[in-house]
C-alpha positions as CSV (number, residue, x, y, z in Angstrom):
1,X,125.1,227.3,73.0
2,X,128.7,226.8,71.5
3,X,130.1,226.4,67.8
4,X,131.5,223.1,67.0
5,X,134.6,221.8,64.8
6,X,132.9,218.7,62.6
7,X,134.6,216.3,60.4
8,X,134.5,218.5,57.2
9,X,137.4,220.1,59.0
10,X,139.7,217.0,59.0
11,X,142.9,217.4,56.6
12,X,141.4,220.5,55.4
13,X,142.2,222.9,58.6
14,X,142.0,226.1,57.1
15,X,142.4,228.1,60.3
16,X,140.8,231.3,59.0
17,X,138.3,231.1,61.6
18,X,141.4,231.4,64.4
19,X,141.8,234.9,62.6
20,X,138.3,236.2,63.6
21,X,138.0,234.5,66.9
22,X,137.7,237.1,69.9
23,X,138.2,234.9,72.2
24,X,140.9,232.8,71.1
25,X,138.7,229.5,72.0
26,X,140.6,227.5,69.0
27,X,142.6,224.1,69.5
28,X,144.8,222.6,67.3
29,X,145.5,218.7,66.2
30,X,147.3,217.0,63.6
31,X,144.3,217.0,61.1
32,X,141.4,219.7,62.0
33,X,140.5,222.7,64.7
34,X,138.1,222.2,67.3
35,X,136.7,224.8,70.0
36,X,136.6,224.8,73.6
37,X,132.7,224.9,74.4
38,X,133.3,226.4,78.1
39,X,135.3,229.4,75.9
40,X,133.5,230.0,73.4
41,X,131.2,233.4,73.3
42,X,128.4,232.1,70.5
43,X,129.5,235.4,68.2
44,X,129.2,233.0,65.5
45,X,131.7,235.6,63.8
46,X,134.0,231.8,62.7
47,X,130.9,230.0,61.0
48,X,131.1,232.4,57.7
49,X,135.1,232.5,57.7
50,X,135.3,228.7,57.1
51,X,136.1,227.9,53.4
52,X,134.9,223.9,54.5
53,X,131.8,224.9,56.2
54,X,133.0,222.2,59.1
55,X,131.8,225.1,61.9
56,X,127.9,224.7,63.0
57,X,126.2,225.4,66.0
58,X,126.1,222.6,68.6
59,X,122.3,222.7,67.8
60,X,123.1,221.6,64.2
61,X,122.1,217.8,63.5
62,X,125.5,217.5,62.2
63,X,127.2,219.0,65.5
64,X,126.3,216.0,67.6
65,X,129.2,213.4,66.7
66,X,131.6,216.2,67.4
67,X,130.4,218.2,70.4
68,X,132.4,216.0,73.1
69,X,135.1,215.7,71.0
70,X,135.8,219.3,71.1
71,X,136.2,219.6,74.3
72,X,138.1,216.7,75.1
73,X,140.6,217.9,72.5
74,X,140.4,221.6,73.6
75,X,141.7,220.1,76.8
76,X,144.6,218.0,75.5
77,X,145.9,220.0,72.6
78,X,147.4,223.4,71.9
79,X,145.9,226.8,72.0
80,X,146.0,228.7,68.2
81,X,145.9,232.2,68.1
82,X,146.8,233.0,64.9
83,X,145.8,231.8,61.2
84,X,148.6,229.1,60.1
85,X,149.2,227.6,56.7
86,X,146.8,225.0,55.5
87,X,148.0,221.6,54.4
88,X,148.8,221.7,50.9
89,X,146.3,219.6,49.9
90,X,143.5,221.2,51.8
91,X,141.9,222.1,48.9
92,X,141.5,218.6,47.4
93,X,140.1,217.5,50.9
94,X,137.1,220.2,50.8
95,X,133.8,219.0,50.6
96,X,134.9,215.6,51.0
97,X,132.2,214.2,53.1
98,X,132.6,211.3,56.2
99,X,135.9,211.7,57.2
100,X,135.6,210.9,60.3
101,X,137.5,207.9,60.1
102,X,140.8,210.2,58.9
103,X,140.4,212.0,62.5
104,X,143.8,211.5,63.9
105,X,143.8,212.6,68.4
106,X,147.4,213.7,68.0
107,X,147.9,217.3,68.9
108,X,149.2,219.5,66.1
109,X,151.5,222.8,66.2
């Protein structure tokens, strides 16, 4: 079992779960997080720490639009080790539901 990155992430990124991460299994787009399923460790220690609920287990009913994505994007974007800034509207994005369609495959920084 793995953790997965959904859509409730998406122009939110909060990144408080890269803080808490042991493993550093984190990836970073332009819009949201996502976590590399072959890295993560199942602590579940980044569920809790994010303030948009977007991580779930990849059992989660919700997890299964976003399972493949996260590791096609673990592959192609960068590594974050460390908690960033949010965008600074992240707060008006949170708890905005379906926003899948805002999901943008660019990597971030």
């Amino acid at each position: 079992m793995t953790y997965v990155v959904t859509d409730s992430c998406i122009k939110c990124k909060y990144q408080d779960c890269v803080e808490v991460c042991p493993v550093d299994c984190f990836y970073v787009g332009e819009n949201m997080l996502v976590i590399h399923p072959d890295e993560c460790i199942d602590c579940g220690v980044c569920e809790p720490e994010c303030p948009a609920d977007a991580i779930v287990p990849d059992s989660d009913d919700r997890a299964s639009a976003w399972v493949e994505r996260n590791l096609i994007f673990a592959k192609q974007w960068p590594n974050i080790t460390r908690k960033g800034e949010p965008p600074p509207d992240a707060d008006a994005w949170k708890g905005i539901p379906n926003k899948e369609a805002l999901f943008s495959p660019n990597p971030g920084t």
